[in-house]
N, C-alpha and C positions, 0 to 999 in steps of 0.2 A: 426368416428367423429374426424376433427381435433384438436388441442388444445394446448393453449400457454404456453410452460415450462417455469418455472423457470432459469435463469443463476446468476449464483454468478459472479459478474464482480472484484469484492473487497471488499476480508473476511473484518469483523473487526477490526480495528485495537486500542490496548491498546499502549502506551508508555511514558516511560521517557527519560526528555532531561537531559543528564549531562553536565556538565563543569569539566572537571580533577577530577573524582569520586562524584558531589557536584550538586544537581539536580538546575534547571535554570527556573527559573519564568518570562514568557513574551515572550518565543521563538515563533515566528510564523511560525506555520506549515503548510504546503501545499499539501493536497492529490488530483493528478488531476490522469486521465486515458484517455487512447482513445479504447474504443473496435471498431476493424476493421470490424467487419461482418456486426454492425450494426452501422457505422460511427458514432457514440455515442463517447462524449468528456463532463468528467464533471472537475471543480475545485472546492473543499470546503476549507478553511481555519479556524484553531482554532488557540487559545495563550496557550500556557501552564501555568498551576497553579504554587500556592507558591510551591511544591512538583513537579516539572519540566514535570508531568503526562501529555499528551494529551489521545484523543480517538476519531476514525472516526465509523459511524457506519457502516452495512456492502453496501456491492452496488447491487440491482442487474439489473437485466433486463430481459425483456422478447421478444419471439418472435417465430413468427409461423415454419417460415424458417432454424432459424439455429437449432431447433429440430428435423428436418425434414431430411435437406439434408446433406449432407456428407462433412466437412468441418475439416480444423485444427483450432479450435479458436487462438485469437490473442488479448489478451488485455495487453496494454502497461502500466501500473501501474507503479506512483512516490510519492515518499514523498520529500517535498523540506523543511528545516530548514533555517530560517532567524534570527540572533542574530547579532545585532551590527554593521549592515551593511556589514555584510559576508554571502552569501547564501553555506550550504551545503546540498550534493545530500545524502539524510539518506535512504531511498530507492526505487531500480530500479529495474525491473524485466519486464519478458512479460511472463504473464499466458498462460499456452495450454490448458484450462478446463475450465468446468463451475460450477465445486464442490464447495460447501460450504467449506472453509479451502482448496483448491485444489491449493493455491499457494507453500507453501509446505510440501505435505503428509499429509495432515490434522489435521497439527500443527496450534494451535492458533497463531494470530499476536499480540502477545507481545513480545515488544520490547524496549532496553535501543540504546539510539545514544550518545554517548558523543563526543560532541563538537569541543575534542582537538586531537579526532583522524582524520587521514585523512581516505576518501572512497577510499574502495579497492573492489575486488572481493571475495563474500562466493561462493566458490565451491561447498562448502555443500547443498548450499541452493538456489544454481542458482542465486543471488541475487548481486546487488554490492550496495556499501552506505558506511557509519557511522552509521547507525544500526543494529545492530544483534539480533536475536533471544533470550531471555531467557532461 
């Protein structure tokens, strides 16, 4: 019998926004994705609290096909940060999996970005942004 899996398209995600070590209330955050298997494209946006906190919840999807047949998944996963009329890239990545936590290693997405760094490349973690990992 066939049957529709589960795909994690985009863990969790916890974070705070800094300003030069000092958390930032009112940032607008932006978690959009595009999964290519299944031409699936969402945007949700939140503001960040007095404590500079946001939180997306997880993403997932389903479907018959990409359980089925033999495939590299491909979801292009971003966070975008909006303060002041400056947009920064806090983070970017493109998942190959459909694990729960499988963006990286099945570490939680909590995450600090502060503000006044610039976005580079985590080597560590496949990722580029203004936010890193905890």
């Amino acid at each position: 019998m066939a049957f529709s899996k589960t795909l994690y398209l985009f863990s969790e995600v916890h974070g705070t926004v800094l300003l030069n070590g000092q958390p930032v209330q009112g940032v607008e955050v932006e978690q959009d994705y595009h999964w290519h298997w299944g031409e699936q494209k969402r945007t949700t946006t939140v503001t960040t609290d007095a404590q500079g906190r946001f939180h997306f919840a997880e993403v997932t999807g389903t479907s018959w096909t990409a359980g089925l047949l033999p495939h590299e998944p491909v979801i292009v996963q971003r966070l975008t940060l909006r303060y002041q009329g400056k947009e920064h890239t806090g983070w970017f990545m493109a998942k190959h999996n459909y694990d729960r936590l499988g963006e990286v290693k099945g570490r939680p997405l909590a995450l600090v970005c502060d503000l006044a760094h610039e976005a580079v490349a985590h080597p560590d973690t496949e990722t580029f942004g203004i936010c890193v990992l905890k």
